[in-house]
N, C-alpha and C positions, 0 to 999 in steps of 0.2 A: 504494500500500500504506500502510494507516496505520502511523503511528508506535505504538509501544509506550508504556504511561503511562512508566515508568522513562524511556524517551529524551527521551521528554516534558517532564518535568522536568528532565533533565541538559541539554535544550538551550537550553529559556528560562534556567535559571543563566548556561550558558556565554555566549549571547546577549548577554544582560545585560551581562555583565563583560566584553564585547570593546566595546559601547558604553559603560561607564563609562572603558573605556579609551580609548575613543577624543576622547572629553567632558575627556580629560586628567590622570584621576586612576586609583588602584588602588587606596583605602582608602575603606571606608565606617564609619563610628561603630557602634556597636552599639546598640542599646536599641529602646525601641516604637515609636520616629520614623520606624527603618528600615523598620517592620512597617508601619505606616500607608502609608507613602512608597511601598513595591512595591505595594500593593494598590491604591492612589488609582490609581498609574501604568498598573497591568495593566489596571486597567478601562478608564482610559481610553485606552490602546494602541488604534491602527486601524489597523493592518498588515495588509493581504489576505491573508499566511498566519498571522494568529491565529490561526482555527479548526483548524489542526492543532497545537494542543497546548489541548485541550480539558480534559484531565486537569489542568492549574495551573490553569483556570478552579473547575476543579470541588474541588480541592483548597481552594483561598480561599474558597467559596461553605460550604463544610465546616467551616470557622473554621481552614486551617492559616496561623503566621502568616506574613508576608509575608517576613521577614529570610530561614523559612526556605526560602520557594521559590525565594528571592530565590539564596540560599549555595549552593543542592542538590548544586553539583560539587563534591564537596572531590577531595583528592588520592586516592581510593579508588575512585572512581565512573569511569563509563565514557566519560570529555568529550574529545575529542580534542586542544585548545590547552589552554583555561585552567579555572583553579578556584581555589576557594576557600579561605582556611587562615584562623584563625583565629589574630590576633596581639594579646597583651593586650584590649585591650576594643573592638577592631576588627576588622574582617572586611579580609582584604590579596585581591585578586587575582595569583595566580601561574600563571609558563607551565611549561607540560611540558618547554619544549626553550628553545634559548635563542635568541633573537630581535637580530642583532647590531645593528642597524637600527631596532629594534621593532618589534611585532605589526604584521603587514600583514591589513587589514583585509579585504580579499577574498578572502585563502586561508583565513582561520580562518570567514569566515561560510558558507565554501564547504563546509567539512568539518562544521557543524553541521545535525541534522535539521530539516528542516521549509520550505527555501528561502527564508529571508527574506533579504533583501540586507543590508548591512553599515548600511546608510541604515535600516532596519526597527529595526535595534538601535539603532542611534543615538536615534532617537527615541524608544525607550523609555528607553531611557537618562539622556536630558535630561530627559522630567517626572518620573521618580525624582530625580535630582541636582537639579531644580528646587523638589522635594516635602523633598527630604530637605534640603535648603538653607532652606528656610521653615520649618521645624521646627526645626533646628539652628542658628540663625544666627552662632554664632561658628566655624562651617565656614570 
């Protein structure tokens, strides 16, 4: 069954922010770096379950920018673990529940749509943090 655009994008956000978490941070800078940084990324993402969230291809291809498909879960939206909040001039990743251990990586990619593995996030993860790090260098 395909995914719905809305999950579409609440998953690739949630996605995202479980491999930035896991890459070892939870704040991302705000401004056009990030915007550049998600899009360079998503393109070049090669995850064999890309093609089910076709609507954040289609959305980027449409000029939306990248920070925000990048943020799409804030605390309102329908993400099961984590999302996005906006803290001064940074984007924070936060969890729903509280993690005593911290975020375990395979029950939150488990609960996100589309089946990508925790290793799927990861990777996109790291050429954002790699993109947004060349852009930003006093990261």
């Amino acid at each position: 069954m395909a995914i719905t655009p809305s999950r579409q994008r609440n998953a690739v956000s949630e996605g995202a922010a479980l491999g930035i978490l896991m890459c070892g941070r939870e704040r991302m800078p705000s401004g056009v770096g990030l915007s550049f940084a998600f899009e360079g990324a998503w393109r070049r993402w090669a995850d064999p379950n890309k093609s089910q969230f076709r609507q954040v291809s289609t959305d980027i291809a449409k000029g939306l920018n990248g920070y925000i498909a990048l943020t799409h879960a804030d605390g309102g939206k329908h993400s099961h673990h984590l999302y996005w909040e906006r803290e001064g001039s940074d984007f924070v990743i936060r969890a729903f529940r509280e993690w005593p251990d911290g975020v375990v990586p395979e029950e939150v990619a488990a609960s996100i749509d589309g089946g990508v593995a925790p290793d799927g996030w990861l990777s996109l993860a790291s050429e954002l943090l790699r993109r947004v790090d060349d852009w930003n260098p006093a990261q």
